[in-house]
Each structure stands twice: as C-alpha cells, then as structure tokens.
N, C-alpha and C positions, 0 to 999 in steps of 0.2 A: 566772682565765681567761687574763689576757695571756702566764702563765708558759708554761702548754700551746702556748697562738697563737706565741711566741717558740719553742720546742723543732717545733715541727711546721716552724713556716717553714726555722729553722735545718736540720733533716734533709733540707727538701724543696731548700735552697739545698747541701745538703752534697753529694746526687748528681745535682741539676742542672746544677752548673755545670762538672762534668768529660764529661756525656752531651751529644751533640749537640742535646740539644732544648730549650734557652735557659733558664736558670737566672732571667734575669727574666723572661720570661712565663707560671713559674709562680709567683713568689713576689707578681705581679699576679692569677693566675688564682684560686688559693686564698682569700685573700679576698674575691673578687668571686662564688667557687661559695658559701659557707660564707654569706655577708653578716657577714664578721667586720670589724671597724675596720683599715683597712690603714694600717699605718706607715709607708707611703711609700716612695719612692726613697732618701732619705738611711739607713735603716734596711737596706734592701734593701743599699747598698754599703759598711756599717758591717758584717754580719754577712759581707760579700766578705775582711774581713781572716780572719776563719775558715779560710777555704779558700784564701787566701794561705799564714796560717801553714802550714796541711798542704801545699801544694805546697813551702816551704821546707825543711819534714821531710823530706818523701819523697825530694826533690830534695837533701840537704844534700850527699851528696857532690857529686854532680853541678855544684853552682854553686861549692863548695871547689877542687875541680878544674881551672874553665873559670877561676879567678882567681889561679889559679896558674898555669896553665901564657898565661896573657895569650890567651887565644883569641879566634880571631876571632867564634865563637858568644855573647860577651859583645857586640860591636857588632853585630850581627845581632838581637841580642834588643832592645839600645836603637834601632837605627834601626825597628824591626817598633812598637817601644812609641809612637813621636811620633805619628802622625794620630790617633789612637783616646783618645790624652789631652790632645792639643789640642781635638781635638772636644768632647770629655768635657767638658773646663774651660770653654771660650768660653761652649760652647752648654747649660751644665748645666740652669738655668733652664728655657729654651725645650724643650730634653726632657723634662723634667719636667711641665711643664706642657701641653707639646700632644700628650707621645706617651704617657708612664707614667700623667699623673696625669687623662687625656682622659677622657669618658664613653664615649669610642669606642675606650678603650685594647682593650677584650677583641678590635672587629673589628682593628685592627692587629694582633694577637696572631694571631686563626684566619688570617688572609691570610698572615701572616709565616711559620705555622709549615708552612704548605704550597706557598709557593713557591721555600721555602728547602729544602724539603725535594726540591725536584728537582734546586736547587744540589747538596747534598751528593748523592745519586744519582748525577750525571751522573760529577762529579769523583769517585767511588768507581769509577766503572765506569769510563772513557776514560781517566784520567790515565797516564801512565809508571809509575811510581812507582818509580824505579830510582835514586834518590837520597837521601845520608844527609843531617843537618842540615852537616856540613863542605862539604856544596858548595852550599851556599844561596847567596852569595852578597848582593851590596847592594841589588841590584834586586828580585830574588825577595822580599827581606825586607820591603823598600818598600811592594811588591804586598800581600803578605801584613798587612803592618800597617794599611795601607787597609781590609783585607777587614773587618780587625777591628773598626774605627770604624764598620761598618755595627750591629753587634753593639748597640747602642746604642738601636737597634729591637728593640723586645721582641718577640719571635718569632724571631729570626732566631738565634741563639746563638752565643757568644761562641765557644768551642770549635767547635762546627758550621762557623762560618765561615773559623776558621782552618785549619782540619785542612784544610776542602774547598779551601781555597786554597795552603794544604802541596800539597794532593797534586796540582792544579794545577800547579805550580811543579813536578811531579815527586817529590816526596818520597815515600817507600816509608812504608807509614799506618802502624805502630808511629811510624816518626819522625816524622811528620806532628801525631803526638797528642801527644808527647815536647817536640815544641817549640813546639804549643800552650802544656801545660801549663807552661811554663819562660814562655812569653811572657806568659800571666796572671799570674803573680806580682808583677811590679813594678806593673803598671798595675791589679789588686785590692789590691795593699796600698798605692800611693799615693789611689786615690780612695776608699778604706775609712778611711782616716788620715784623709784631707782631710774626710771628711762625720761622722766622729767628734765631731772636734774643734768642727763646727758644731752637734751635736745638745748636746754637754756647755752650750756656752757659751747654749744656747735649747731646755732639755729638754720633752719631755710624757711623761706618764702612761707611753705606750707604749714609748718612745725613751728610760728612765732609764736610769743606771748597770748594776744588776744585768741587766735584760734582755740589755743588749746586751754584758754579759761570759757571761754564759749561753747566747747566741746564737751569740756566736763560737766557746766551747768545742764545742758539740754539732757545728754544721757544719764544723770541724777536726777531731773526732772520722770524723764522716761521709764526709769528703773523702778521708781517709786510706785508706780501703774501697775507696771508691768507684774512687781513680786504680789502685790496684793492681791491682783488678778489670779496669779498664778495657784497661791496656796488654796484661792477658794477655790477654784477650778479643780484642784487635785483632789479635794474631800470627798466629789461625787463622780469622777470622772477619772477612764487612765490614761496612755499616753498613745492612742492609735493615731490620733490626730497627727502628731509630731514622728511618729514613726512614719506615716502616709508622704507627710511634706517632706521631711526626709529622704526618700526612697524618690519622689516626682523629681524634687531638686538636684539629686544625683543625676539621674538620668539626665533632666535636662542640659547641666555643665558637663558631660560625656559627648553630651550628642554637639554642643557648642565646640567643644575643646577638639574633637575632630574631623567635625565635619562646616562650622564656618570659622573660630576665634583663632584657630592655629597660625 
C-alpha cells in the first residue's frame, strides 16, 4: 500500500509544484480525500528534492551559463531565495503544526486556493509584462522572494505566487515562470536536504529509505514533463485554466470540509 501512496504522492508532487495550483495543498489534500496515513510535511519536502533534481536537468545549461558568465541572475536568484528560507527554517515547527499538520489544514487550503486565485488573475491580466529576467533587478527580486515565503501556506502556491509576482514586477510570463522555476531549485533542494537528513536519523514505516528514493525518482521523472509542458504552454496561452481549477477546487474542499470530511 505505502509504495502506490509514495508513487501517487510523487506524481501528484511531480506536476503540482511546476502548476500554479500549490503543490502542498495537494500532497495535504489527497490524503485527507482517500483517508490514507499522511506522511507529513517533512516527507512532503523530502520528495521536493525530486523536482529540484529535474529543475537542475532541465535547467542545466542554463545555471552552467549564469556561472560562467558571473551574472547578475545568480544574485537575484540568492537575494529572491532569503525571506522564504529564513521563514522556512525559524518557523518550520509552527507551520507545521498550525498550518500543514492543523485539523483545519483542508479550510486553509479551500480559502487559500481561492483567494490566491484572484492574485494570480489580477497579475496575469494588469501587469506590463515587458520585461526579461536581466532587468529584474535587487528590489523586484526582494519583492518577489517575499511573495514566495507566503507560499508556505498551503493553498497559495509556490510557483502561483512567484510567477504572479514576476509578472507584477513586470516580467513578460514565459520569464516569469522561467525564473520561478530557477528560484525553486535552491530553496527545494535545500529544505528537501534539510528534512531528509531528519527523517534518516528518526525514520517511520512511511518516511524509510526506499520510499523516499522512490518518491524522488517518479516526481523528477514527473517534473521533467510537466516544466516542459509548462513554458510551452505559457508562450501562447495565460493562466485562466489554473485560475478556473483553482477556484472549483476551493469550493469543492469547503464544501467537503463542512459539510461531509469534518
């Protein structure tokens, strides 16, 4: 049973977390629909190195490049990374316990996925978007790595929130999504390192070895799909889709979470 629950989470973690529609509040949601044993947060960003690794594949020229030619998109991406992994570190605990691991996680989730969903709307539809990631900027990225720390709330999504804050800032949405996906990489493969190493040293049943080399394989398999999918999708198309799913899937864990899952 745990190997399927491990392969399901991973695929669902593999094209959640590149889609604007919060990559934790489904890998919350699905065990809370199914009444399967959930593995928790520390599992949740153990299987985030998955989708690390494949943002590193997809991306390998790409970070080859910016380290060679000393760019300035390498300090943009570190200054974008501090609020969202200091918050991350301080307060892992306390989100753990009163957002992810809450009996009230699901309504945090239906409220998050719908009034984030007018975030991204708004900034798909108003923004400029006349701008590539070389004119970001120190403050843009500031902003932007802010947005990200919100992310932290399950609902609101990690991507979702940056992109909508790229394109805030201006950014034209191919690049918006481009240096989303280049800004998860450090900050999923440092807090997927970091909560590895604490499941090794205090494992359970669900959280062993093999699962979570399993886990990571399928959602880097997954991830690889999914970003490719994604950037081409964004060239000719905006985000009403994921705004739509968004707002459905709210509604429908609202309507669960009160009136049968309570």
């Amino acid at each position: 049973m745990m190997i399927f629950v491990t392969i399901v989470l991973a695929i669902v973690q593999g094209i959640t977390e590149f889609l604007p529609i919060s990559s934790s509040a489904h890998l919350l949601l699905v065990p809370w629909l199914f009444s399967w044993p959930d593995p928790g947060l520390s599992f949740d960003a153990a299987i985030h190195v998955g989708t690390a690794i494949a943002l590193l594949i997809f991306f390998s020229k790409d970070f080859i490049e910016l380290i060679k030619r000393k760019s300035n998109l390498v300090k943009y991406i570190v200054i974008s990374t501090i609020p969202g992994a200091a918050i991350g570190f301080f307060g892992d605990k306390w989100i753990e316990n009163n957002l992810h691991g809450s009996p009230n996680a699901p309504l945090i989730v239906g409220i998050g996925m719908i009034v984030f969903s007018g975030v991204l709307y708004m900034s798909d539809k108003l923004a400029k978007q006349k701008l590539t990631t070389a004119d970001l900027g120190f403050k843009r990225s500031f902003l932007i790595g802010l947005a990200q720390a919100l992310a932290l709330v399950p609902g609101v999504s990690r991507s979702g929130i940056t992109i909508s804050a790229g394109l805030w800032a201006g950014l034209k949405r191919e690049e918006a999504a481009r240096f989303s996906f280049l800004l998860a990489t450090p900050i999923s493969l440092g807090a997927g390192l970091y909560k590895i190493v604490g499941i090794l040293k205090d494992p359970t049943p669900e959280t062993s070895l093999p699962y979570l080399v399993l886990g990571i394989i399928v959602s880097a398999l997954t991830g690889l799909v999914v970003i490719k999918w994604l950037l081409q999708y964004l060239n000719k198309h905006d985000m009403k889709v994921f705004v739509l799913y968004r707002i459905l899937l709210g509604i429908l864990v609202l309507g669960l979470y009160f009136f049968v899952k309570k």
